[in-house]
N, C-alpha and C positions, 0 to 999 in steps of 0.2 A: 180565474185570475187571482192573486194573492193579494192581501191587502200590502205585502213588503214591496210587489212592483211599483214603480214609479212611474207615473203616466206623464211627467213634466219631458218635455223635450230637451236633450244636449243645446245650449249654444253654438252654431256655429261659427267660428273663428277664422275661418278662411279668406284670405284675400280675394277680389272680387277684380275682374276687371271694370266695373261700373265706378268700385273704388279709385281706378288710377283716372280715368275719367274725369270724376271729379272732384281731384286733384288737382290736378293739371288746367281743368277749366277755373277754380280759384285761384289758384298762382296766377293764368293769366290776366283775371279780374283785375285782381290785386296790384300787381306790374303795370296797367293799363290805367288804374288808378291814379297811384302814385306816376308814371308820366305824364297825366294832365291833372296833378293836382291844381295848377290855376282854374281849372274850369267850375261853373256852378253847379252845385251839388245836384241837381237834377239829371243835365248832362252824366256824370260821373255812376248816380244809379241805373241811369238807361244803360251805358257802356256796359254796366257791367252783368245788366239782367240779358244784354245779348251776349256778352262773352260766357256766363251761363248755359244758357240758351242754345249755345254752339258744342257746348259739351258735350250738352244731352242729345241732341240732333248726333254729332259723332260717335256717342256711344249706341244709337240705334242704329247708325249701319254698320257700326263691328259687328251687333247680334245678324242682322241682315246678312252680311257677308258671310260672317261665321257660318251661318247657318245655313247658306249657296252652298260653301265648300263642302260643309259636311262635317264639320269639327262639332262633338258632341255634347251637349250640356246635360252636366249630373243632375238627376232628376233626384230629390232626399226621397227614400223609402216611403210607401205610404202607412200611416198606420192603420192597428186593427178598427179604429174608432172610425175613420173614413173610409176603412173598403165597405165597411158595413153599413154606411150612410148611404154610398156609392149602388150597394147591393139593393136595400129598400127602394132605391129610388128608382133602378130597374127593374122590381117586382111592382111598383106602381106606374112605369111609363108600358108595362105590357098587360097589366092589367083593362088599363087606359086605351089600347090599341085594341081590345077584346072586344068593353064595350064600344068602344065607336063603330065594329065591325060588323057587332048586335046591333047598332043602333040604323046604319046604313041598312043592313037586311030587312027591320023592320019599316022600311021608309022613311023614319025621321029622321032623315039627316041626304041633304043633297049630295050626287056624286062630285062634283067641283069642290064644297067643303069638304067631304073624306078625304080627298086627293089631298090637298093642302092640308088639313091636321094629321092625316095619315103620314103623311112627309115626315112633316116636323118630329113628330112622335117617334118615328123609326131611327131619323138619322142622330136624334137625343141617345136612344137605346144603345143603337149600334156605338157611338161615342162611348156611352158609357160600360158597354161590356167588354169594349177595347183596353180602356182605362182599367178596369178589373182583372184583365186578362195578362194585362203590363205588370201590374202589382205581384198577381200569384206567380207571375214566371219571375220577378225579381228578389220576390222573397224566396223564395225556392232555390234559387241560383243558390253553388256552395261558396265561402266565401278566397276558396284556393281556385276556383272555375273564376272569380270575378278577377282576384292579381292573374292570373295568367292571362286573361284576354277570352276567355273560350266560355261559351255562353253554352247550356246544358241544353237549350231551345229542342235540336230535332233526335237527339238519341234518346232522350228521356221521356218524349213525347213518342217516340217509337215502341219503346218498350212497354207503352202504355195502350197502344192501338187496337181494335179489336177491327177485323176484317171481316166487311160481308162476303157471307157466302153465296150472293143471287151476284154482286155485281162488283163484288171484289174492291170496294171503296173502304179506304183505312178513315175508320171512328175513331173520337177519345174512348180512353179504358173507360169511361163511366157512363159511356151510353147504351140505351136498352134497344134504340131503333136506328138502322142505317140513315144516315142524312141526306142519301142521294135516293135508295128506290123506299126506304121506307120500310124495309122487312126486318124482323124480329133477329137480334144478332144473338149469338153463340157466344157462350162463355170462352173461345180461343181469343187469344191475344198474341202478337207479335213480340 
């Protein structure tokens, strides 16, 4: 990395709908205010920490809604500094799953507790090698594949596949053993 990069983040400037929100939920404060200005100032705070209150309530079921429907929220890039926090942290919840797995074998450790830390531990991993696997195919994306809509997801990952030869299951290019029976894969690639 160069000392000329700059590792400060852009601001983002973009309007939010959380912005209009609340917006909208102070104007109605405000409005709801000033029509009962005769009232005592207490009154006048309550009104207004609920007409707040109602904002926020309405801007959690737009996300809700929104996100029934299917309308999609920009997720910002991750950077190099978090995938690789993100990485450690999966080389230590699998380390974590080894021993405990040593630990179960050697009888210290009850089957009811593996079960339950086993859990835990796996679906942290799985989580976070999802989140990893999000990143590299986002950064990856080109950025003429991102305006046009078409995501590089299965031809790129195609071209990268190596097929066993015992059982005909398509690997990433960078793997040495078939994920399904297990046998030693051939340098062919699809």
């Amino acid at each position: 990395m160069s000392s000329a990069t700059s590792t400060k983040a852009e601001p983002d400037d973009s309007f939010r709908p959380w912005h209009i929100f609340a917006l909208l939920s102070m104007a109605a404060a405000a409005a709801i205010v000033w029509a009962a200005r005769d009232t005592h100032p207490l009154s006048l705070m309550l009104l207004s920490a609920g007409v707040l209150a109602s904002g926020f309530v309405g801007y959690t079921f737009f996300r809700a809604l929104s996100s029934l429907l299917g309308a999609s929220v920009d997720v910002a890039p991750m950077t190099e500094r978090t995938r690789d926090a993100l990485i450690r942290e999966k080389a230590l919840l699998l380390r974590s799953i080894k021993e405990l797995e040593f630990d179960r074998s050697m009888g210290k450790i009850g089957e009811a507790d593996y079960a339950d830390i086993s859990g835990r531990l796996r679906a942290r991993a799985l989580v976070l090698m999802q989140d990893i696997e999000r990143a590299s195919e986002k950064a990856s994306e080109k950025p003429s594949e991102k305006a046009s809509g078409r995501a590089s997801g299965k031809t790129s990952e195609r071209a990268s596949e190596k097929i066993c030869q015992g059982c005909r299951t398509p690997n990433p290019g960078d793997a040495r053993f078939c994920k399904n029976c297990g046998a030693r894969l051939e340098m062919e690639t699809v």
